[in-house]
Backbone as numpy.savetxt, mean C-alpha at the origin, in Angstrom:
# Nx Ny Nz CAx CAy CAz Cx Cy Cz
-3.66 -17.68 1.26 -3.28 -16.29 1.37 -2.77 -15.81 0.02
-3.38 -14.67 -0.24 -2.59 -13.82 -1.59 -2.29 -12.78 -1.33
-0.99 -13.22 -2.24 0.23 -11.76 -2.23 0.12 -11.46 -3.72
-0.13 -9.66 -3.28 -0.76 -9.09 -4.56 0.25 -8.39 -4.62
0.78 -7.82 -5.79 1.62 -6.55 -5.66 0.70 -5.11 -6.15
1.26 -4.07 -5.73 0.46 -2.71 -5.57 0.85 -2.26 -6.71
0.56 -1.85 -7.65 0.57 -0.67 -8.96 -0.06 0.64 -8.95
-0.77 0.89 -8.30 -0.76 2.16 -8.29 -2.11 2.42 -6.94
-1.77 3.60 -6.88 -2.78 4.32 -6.05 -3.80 5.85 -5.94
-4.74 5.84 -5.10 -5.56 6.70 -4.80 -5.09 7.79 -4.17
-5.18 9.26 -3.99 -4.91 10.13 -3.48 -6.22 11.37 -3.02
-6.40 11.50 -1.70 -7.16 12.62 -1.67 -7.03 13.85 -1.93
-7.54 15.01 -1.77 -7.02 16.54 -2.14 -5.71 16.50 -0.77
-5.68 16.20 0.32 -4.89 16.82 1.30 -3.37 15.81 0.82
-3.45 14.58 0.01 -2.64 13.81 -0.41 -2.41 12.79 0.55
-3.39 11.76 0.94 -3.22 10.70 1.76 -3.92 9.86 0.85
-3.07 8.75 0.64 -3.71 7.55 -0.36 -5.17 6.81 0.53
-5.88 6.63 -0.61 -7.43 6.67 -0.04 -7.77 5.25 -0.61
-6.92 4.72 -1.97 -6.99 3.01 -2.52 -5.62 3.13 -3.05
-6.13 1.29 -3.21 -4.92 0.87 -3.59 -5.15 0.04 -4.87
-4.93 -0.09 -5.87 -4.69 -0.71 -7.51 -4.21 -1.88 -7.22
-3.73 -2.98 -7.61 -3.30 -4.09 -7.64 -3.69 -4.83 -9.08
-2.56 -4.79 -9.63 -2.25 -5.58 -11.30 -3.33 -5.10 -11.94
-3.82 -3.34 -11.85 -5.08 -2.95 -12.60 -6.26 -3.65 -12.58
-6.45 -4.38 -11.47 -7.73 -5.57 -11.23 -8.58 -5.32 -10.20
-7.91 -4.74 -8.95 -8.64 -4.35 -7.61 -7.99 -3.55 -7.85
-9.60 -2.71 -7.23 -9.23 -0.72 -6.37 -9.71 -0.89 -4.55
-8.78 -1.20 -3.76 -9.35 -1.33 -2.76 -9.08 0.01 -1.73
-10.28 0.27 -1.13 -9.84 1.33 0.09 -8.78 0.53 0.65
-8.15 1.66 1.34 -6.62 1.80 2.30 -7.48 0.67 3.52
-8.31 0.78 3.99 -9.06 0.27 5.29 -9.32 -1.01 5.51
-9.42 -1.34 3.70 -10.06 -3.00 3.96 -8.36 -3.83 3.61
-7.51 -2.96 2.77 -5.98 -3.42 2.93 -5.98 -3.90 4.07
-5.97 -2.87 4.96 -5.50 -2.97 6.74 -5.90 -4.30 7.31
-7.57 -4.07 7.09 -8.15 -4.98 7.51 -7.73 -6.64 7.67
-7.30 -6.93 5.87 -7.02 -8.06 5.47 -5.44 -8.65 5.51
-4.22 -7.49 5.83 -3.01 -7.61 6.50 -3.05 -7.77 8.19
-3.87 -7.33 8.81 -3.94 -7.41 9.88 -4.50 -8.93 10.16
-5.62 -9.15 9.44 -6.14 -10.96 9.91 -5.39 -11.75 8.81
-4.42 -11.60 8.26 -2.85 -12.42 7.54 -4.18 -13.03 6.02
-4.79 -12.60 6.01 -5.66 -13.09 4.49 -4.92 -12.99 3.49
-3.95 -11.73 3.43 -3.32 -11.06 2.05 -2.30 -10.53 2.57
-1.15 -10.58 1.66 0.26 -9.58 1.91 0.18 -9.02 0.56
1.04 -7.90 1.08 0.82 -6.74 -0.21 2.41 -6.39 -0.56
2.94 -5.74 -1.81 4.35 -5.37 -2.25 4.13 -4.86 -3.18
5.72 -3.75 -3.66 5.78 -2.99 -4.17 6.83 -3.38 -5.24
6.96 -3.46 -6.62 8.44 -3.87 -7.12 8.28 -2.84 -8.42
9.90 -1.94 -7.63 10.61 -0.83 -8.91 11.69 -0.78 -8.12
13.39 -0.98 -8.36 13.07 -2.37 -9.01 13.26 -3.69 -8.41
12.82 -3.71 -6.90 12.99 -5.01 -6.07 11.90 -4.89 -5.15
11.72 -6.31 -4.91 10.20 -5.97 -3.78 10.65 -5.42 -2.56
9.89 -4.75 -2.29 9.08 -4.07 -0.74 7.79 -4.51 -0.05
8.17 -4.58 1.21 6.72 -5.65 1.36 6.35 -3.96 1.72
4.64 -4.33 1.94 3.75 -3.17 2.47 3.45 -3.98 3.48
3.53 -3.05 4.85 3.06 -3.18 6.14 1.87 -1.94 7.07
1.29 -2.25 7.93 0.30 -1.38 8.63 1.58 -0.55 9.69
0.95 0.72 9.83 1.47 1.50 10.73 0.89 2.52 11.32
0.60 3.13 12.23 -0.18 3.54 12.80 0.09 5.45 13.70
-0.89 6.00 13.01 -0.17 7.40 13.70 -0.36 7.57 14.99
0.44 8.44 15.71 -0.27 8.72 17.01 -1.51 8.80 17.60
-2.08 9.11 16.62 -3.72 9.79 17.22 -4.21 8.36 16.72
-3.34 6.74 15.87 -4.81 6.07 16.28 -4.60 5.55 14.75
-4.80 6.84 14.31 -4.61 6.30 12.29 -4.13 5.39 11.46
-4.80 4.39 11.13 -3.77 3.06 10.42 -3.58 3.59 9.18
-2.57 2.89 8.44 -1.90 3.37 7.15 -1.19 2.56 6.59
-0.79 2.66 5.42 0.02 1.66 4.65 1.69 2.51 4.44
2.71 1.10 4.50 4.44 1.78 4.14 4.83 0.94 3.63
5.65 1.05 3.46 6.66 -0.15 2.97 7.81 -0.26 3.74
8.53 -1.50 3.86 9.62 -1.50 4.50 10.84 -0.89 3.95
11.95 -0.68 4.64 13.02 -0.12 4.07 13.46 -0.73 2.82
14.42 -0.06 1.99 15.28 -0.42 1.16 16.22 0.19 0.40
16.39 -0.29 -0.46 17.82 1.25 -1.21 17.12 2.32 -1.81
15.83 2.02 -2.24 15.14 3.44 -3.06 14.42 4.12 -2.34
13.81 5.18 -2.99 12.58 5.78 -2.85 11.38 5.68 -4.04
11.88 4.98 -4.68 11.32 5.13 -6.01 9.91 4.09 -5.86
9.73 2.69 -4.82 9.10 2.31 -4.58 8.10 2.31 -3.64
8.10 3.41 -2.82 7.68 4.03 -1.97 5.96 4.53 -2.52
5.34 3.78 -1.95 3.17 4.25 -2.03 2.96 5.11 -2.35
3.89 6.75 -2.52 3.56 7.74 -2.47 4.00 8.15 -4.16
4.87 7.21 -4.36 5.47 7.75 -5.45 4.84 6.70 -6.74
4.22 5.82 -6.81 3.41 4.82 -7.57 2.10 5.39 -8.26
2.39 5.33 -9.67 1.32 6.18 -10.07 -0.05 6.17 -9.97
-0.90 7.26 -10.54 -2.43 7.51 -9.73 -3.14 5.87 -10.48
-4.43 5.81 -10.30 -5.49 4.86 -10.47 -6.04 5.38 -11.55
């Protein structure tokens, strides 16, 4: 299993991250993330300035997605990690 950490990400026009960057090496869609956290292949994290793991979460209507778990910032937060 590899644990990658996330550096930056994809954004569509409506602003829903669409990939994900990892050490500027992989651009992966949000989908195959899911995919590969969900069958435990790969764990994913965020570090500014302590890790955050990234986990799947799911909207009402169905929608899987990527978060991070809690912590003291916001600063490490998927949304706030710069573009690709």
């Amino acid at each position: 299993m590899a644990d990658a950490e996330i550096k930056n990400v994809r954004k569509d026009r409506s602003g829903d991250i669409t990939h994900v960057g990892v050490r500027g090496q992989w651009d992966w869609p949000v989908a195959q993330v899911v995919a590969t956290i969900e069958s435990r292949t790969n764990t994913f994290y965020v570090n500014c300035p302590q890790r955050a793991d990234v986990f799947v979460a799911q909207t009402s209507a169905g929608r899987k997605f990527l978060k991070t778990t809690a912590d003291t910032t916001t600063k490490n937060n998927l949304d706030n990690l710069p573009p690709l």
